[in-house]
PyMOL Python script that loads the backbone (N, CA, C, O; Angstrom):
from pymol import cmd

cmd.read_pdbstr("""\
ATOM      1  N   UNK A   1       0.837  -1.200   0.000  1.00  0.00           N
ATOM      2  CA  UNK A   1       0.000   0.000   0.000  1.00  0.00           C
ATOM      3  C   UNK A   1       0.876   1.257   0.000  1.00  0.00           C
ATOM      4  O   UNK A   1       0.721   2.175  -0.805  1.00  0.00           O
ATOM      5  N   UNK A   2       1.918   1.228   1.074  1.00  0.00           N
ATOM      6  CA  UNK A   2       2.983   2.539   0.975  1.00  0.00           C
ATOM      7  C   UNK A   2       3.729   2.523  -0.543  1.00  0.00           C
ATOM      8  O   UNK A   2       4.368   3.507  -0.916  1.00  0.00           O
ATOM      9  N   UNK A   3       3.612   1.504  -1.252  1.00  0.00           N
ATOM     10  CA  UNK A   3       4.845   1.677  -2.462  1.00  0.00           C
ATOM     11  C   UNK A   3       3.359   2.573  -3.526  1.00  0.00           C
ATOM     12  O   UNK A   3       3.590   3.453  -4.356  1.00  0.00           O
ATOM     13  N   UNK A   4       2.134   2.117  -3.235  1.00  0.00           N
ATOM     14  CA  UNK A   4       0.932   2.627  -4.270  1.00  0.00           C
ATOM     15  C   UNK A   4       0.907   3.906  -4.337  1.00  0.00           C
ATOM     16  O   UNK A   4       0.834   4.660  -5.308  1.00  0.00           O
ATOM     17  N   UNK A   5       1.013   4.219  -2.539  1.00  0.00           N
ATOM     18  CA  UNK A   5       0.856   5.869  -2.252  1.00  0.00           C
ATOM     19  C   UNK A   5       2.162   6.415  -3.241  1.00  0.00           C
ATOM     20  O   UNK A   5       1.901   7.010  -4.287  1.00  0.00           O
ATOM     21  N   UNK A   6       3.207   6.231  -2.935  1.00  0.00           N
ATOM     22  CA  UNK A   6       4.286   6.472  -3.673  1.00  0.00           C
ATOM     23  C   UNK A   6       4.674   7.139  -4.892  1.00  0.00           C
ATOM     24  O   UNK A   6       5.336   8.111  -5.256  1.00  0.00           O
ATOM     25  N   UNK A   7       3.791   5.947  -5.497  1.00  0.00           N
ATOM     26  CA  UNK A   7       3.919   5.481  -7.141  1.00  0.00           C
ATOM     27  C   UNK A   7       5.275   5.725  -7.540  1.00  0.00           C
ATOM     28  O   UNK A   7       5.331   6.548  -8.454  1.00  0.00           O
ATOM     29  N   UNK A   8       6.245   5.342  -7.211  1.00  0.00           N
ATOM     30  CA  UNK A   8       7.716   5.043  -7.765  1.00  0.00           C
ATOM     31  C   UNK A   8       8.455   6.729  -7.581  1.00  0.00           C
ATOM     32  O   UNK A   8       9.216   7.065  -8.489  1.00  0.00           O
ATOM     33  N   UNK A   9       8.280   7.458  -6.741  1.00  0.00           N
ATOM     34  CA  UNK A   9       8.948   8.977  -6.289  1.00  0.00           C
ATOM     35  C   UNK A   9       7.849   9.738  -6.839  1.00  0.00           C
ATOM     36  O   UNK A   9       7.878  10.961  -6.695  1.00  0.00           O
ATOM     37  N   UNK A  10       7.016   9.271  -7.365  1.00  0.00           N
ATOM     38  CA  UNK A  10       6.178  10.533  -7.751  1.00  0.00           C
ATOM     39  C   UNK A  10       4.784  10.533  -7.392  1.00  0.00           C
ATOM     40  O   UNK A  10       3.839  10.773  -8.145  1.00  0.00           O
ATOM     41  N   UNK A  11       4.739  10.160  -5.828  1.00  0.00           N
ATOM     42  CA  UNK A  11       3.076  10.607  -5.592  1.00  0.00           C
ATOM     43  C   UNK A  11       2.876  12.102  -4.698  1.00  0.00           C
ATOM     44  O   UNK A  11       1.810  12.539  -4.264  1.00  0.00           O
ATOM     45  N   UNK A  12       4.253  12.731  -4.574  1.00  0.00           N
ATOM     46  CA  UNK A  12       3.662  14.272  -4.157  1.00  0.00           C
ATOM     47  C   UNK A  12       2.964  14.646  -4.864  1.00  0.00           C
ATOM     48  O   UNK A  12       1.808  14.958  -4.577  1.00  0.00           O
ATOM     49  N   UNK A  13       3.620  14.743  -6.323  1.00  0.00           N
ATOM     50  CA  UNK A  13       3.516  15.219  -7.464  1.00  0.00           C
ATOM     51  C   UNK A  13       1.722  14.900  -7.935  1.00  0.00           C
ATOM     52  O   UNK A  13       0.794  15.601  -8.338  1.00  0.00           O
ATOM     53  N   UNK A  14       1.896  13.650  -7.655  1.00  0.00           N
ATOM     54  CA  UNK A  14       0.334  13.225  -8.402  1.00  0.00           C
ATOM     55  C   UNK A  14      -0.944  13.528  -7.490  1.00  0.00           C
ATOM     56  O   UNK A  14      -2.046  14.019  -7.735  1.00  0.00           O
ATOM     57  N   UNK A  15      -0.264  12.974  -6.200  1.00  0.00           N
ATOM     58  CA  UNK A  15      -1.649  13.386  -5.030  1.00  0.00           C
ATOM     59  C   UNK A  15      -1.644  15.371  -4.702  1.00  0.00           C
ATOM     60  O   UNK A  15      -2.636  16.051  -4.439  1.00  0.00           O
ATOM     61  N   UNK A  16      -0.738  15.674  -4.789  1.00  0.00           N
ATOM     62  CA  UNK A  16      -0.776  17.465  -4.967  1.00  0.00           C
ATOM     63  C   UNK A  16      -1.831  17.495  -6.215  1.00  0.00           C
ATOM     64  O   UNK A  16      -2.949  17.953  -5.975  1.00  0.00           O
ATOM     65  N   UNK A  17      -1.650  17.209  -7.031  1.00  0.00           N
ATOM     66  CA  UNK A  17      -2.187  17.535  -8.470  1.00  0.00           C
ATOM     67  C   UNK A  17      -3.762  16.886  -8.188  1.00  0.00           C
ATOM     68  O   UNK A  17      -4.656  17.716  -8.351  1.00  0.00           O
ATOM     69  N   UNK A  18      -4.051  15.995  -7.928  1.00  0.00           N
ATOM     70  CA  UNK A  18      -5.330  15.935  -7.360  1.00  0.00           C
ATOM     71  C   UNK A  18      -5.940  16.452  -6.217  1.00  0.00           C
ATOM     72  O   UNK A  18      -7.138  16.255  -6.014  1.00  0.00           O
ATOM     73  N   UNK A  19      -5.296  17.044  -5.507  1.00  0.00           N
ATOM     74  CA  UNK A  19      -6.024  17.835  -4.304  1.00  0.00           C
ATOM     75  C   UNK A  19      -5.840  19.625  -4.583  1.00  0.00           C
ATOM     76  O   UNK A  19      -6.170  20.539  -3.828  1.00  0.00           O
ATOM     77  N   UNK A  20      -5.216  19.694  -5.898  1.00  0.00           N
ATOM     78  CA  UNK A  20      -5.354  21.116  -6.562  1.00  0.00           C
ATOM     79  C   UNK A  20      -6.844  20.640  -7.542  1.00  0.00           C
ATOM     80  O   UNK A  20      -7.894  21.234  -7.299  1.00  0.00           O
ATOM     81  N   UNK A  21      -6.818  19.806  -8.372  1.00  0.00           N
ATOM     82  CA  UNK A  21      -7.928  19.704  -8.523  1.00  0.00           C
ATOM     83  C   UNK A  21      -9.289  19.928  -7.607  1.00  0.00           C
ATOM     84  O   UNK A  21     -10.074  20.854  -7.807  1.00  0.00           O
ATOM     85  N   UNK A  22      -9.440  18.935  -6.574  1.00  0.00           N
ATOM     86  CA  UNK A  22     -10.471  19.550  -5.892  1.00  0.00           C
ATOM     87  C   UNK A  22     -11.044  20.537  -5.094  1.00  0.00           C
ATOM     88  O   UNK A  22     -12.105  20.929  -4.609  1.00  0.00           O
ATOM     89  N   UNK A  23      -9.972  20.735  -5.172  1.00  0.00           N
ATOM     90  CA  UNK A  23      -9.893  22.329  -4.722  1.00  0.00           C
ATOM     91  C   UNK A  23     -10.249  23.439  -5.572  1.00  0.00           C
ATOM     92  O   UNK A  23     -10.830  24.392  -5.053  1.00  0.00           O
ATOM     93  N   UNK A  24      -9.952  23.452  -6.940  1.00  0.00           N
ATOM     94  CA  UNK A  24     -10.287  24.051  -7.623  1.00  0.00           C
ATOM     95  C   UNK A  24     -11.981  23.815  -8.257  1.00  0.00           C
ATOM     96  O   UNK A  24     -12.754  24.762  -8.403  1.00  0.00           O
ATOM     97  N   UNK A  25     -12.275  22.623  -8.523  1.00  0.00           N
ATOM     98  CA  UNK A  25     -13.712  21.900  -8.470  1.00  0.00           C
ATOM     99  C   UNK A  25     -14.314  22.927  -7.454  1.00  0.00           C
ATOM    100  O   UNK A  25     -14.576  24.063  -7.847  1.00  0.00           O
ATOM    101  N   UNK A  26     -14.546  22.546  -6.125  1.00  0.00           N
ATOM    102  CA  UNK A  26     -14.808  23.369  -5.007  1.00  0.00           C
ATOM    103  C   UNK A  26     -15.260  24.588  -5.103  1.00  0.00           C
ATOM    104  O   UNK A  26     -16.366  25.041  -4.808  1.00  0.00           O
ATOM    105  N   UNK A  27     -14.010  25.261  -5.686  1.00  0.00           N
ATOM    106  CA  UNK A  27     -13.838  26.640  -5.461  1.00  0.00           C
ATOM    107  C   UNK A  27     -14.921  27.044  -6.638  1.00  0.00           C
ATOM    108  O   UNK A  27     -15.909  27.758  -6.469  1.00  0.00           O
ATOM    109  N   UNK A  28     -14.608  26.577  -7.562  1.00  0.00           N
ATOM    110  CA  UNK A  28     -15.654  26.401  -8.791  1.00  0.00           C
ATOM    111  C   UNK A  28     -17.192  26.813  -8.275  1.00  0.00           C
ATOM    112  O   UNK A  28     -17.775  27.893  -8.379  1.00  0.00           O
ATOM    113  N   UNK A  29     -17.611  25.613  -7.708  1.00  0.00           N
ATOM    114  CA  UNK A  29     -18.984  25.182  -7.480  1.00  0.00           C
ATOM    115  C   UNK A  29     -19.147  26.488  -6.559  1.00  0.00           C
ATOM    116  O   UNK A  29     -20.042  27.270  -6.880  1.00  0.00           O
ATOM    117  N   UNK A  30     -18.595  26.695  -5.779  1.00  0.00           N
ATOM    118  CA  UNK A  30     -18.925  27.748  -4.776  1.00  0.00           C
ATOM    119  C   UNK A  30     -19.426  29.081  -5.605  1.00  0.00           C
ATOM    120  O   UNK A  30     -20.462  29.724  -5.440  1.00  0.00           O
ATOM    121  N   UNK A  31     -18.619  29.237  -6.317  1.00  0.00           N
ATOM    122  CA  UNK A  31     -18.676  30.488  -7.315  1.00  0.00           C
ATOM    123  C   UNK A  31     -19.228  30.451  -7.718  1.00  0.00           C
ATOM    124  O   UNK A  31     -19.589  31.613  -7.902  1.00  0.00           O
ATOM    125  N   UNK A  32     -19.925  29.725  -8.272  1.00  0.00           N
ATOM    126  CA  UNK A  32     -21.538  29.261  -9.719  1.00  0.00           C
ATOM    127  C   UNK A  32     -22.434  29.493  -8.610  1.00  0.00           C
ATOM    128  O   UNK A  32     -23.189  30.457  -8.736  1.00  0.00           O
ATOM    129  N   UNK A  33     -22.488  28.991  -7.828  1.00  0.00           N
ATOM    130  CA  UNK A  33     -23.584  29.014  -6.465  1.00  0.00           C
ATOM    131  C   UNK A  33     -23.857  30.416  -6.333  1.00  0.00           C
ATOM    132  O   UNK A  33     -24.950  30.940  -6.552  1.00  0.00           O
ATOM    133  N   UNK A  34     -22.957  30.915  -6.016  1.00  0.00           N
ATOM    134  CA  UNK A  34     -23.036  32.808  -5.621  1.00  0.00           C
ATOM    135  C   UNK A  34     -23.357  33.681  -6.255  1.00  0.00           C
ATOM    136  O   UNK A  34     -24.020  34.660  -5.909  1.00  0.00           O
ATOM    137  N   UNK A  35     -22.623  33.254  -7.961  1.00  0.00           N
ATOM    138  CA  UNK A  35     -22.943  33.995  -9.231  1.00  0.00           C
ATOM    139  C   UNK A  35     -24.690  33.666  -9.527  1.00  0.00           C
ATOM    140  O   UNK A  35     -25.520  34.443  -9.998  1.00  0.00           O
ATOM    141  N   UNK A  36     -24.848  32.497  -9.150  1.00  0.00           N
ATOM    142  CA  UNK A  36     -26.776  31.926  -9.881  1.00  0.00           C
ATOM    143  C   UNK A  36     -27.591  32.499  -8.852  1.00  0.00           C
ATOM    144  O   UNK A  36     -28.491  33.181  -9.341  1.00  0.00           O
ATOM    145  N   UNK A  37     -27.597  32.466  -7.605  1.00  0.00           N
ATOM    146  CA  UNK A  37     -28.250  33.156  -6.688  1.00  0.00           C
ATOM    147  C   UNK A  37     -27.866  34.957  -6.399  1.00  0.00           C
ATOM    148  O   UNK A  37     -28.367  35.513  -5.422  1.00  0.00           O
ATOM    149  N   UNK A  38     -27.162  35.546  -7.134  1.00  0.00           N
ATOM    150  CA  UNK A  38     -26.909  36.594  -7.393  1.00  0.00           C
ATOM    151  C   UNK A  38     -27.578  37.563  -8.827  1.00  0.00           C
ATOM    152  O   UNK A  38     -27.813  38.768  -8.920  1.00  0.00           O
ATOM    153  N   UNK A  39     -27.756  36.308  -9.932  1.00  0.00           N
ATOM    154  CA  UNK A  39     -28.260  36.929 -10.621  1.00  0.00           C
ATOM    155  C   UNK A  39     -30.161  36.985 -10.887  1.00  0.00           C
ATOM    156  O   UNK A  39     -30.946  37.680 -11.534  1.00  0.00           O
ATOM    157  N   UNK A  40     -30.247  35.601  -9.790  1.00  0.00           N
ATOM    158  CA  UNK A  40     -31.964  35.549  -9.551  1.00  0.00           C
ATOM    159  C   UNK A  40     -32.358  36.974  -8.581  1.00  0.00           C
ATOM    160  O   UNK A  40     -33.412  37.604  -8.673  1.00  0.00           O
ATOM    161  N   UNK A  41     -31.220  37.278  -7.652  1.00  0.00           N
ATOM    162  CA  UNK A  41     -31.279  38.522  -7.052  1.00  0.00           C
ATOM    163  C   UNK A  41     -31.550  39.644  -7.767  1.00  0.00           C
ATOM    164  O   UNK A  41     -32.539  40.329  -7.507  1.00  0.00           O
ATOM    165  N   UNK A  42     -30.713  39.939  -8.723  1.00  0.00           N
ATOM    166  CA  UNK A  42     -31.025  41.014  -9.708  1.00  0.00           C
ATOM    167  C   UNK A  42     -32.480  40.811 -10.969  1.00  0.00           C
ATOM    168  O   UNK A  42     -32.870  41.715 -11.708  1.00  0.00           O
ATOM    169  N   UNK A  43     -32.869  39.858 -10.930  1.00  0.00           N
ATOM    170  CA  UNK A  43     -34.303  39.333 -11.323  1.00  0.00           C
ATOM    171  C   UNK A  43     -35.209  39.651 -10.785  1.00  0.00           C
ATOM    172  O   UNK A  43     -36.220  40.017 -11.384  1.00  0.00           O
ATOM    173  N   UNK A  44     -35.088  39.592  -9.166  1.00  0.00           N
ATOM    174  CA  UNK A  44     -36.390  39.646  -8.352  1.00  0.00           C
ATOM    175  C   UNK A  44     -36.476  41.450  -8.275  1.00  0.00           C
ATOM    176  O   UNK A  44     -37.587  41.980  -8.269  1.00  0.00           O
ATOM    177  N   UNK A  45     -35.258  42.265  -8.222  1.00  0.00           N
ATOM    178  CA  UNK A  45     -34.740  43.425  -7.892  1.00  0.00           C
ATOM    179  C   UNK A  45     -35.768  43.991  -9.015  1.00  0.00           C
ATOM    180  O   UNK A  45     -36.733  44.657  -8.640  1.00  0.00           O
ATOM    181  N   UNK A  46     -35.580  43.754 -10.240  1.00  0.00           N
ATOM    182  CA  UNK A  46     -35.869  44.371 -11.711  1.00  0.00           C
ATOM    183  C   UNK A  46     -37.310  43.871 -11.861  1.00  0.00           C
ATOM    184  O   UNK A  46     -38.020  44.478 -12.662  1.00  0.00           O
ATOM    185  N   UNK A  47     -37.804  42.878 -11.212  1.00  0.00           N
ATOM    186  CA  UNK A  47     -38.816  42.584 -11.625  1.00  0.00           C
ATOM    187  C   UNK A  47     -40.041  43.175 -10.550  1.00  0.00           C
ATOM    188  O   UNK A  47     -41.223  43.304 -10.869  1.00  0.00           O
ATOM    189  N   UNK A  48     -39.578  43.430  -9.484  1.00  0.00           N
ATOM    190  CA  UNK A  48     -40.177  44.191  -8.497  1.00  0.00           C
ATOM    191  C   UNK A  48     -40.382  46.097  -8.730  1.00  0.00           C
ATOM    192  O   UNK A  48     -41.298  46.889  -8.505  1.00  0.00           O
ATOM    193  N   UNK A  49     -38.602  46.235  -9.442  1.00  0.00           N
ATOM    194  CA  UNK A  49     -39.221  47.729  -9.767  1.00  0.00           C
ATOM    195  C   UNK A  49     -39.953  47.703 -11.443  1.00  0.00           C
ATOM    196  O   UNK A  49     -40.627  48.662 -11.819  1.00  0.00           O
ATOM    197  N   UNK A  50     -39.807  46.972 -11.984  1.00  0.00           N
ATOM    198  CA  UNK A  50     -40.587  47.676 -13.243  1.00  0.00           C
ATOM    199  C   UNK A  50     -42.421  46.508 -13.267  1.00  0.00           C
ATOM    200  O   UNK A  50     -43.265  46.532 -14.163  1.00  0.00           O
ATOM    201  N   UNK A  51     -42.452  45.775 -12.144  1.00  0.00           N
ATOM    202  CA  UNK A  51     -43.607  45.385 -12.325  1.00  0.00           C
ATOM    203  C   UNK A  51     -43.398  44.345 -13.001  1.00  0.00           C
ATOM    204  O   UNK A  51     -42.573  44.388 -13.914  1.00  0.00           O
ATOM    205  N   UNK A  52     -44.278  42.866 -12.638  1.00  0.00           N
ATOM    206  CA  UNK A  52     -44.938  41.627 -13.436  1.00  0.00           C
ATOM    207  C   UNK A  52     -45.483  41.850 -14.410  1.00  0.00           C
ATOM    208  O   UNK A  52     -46.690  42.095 -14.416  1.00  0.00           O
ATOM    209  N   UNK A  53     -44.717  41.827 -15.548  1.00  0.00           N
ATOM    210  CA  UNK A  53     -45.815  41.843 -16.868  1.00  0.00           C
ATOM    211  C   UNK A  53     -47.264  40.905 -16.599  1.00  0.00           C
ATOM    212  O   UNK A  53     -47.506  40.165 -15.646  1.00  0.00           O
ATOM    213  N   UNK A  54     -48.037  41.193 -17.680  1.00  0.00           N
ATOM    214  CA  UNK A  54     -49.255  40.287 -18.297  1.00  0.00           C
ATOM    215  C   UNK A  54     -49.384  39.044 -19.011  1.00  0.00           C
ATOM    216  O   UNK A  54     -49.379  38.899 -20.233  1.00  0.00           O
ATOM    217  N   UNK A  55     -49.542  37.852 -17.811  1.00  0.00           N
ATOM    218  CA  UNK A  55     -50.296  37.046 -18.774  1.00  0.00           C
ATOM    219  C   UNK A  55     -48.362  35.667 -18.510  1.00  0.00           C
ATOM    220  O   UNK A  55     -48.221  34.529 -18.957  1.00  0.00           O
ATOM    221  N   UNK A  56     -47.170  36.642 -17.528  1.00  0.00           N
ATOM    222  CA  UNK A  56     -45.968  35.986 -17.125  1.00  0.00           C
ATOM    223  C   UNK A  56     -46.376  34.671 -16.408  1.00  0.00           C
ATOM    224  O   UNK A  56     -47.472  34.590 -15.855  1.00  0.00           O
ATOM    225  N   UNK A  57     -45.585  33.752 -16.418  1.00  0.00           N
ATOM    226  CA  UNK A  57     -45.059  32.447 -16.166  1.00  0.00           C
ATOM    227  C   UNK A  57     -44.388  32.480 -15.039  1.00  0.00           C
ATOM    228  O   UNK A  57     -43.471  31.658 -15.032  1.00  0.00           O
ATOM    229  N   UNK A  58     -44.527  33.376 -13.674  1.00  0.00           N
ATOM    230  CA  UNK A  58     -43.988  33.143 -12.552  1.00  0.00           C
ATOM    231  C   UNK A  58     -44.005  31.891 -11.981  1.00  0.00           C
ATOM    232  O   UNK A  58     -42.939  31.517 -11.491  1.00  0.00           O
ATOM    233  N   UNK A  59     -44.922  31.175 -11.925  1.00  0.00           N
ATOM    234  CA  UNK A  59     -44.697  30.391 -10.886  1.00  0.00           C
ATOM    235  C   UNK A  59     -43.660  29.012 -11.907  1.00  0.00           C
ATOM    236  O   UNK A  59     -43.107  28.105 -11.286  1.00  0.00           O
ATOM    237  N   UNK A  60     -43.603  29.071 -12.892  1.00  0.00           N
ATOM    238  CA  UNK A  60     -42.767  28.252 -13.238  1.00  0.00           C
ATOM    239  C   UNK A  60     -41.312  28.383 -12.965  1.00  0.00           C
ATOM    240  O   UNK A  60     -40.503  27.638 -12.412  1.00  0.00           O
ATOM    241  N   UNK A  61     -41.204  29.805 -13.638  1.00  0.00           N
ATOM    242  CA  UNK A  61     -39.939  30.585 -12.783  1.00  0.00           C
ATOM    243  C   UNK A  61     -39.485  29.770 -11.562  1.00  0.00           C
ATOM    244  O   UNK A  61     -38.769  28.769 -11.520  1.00  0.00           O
ATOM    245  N   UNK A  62     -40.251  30.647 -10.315  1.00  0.00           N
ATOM    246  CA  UNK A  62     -40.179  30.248  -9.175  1.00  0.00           C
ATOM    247  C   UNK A  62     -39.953  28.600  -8.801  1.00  0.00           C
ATOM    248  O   UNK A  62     -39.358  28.303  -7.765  1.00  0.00           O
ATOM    249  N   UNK A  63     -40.437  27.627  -9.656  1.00  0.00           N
ATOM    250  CA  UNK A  63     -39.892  26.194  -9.114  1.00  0.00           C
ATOM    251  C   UNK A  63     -38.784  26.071  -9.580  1.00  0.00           C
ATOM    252  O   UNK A  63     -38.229  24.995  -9.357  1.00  0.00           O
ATOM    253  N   UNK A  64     -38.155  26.950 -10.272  1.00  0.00           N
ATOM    254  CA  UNK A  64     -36.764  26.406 -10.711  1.00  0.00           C
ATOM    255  C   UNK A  64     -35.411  26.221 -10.214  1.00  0.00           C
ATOM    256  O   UNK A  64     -34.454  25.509 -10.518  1.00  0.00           O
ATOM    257  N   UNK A  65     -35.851  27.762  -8.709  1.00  0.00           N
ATOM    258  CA  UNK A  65     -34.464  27.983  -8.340  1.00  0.00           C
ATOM    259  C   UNK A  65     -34.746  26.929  -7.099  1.00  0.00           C
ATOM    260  O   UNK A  65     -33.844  26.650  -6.308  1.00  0.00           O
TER     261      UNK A  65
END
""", "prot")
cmd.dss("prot")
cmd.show_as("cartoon", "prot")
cmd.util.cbc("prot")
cmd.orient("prot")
């Protein structure tokens, strides 16, 4: 099992490189999260000052987020 971790001198190299990956994944997802609930923010913002059009599809909207 210690020679697997290893992999022949090069498992800093490889297990670093996968825990920059998930880290970056992570960091990712976090950001999409903040950015999508940020821009439903500016939806509800715009849609509150200029008014619900006629005849709109809110509640479909609304199950989405």
């Amino acid at each position: 099992m210690n020679e697997w971790l290893k992999m022949g001198g090069y498992g800093f190299y490889v297990w670093s490189s996968y825990g920059m990956l998930a880290a970056a994944i992570l960091i990712e997802l976090i950001s999409l999260h903040r950015r999508r609930r940020g821009a439903w923010q500016r939806f509800d913002d715009l849609r509150a000052e200029y008014g619900e059009p006629q005849g709109s599809a809110s509640s479909a909207v609304e199950g989405s987020r």
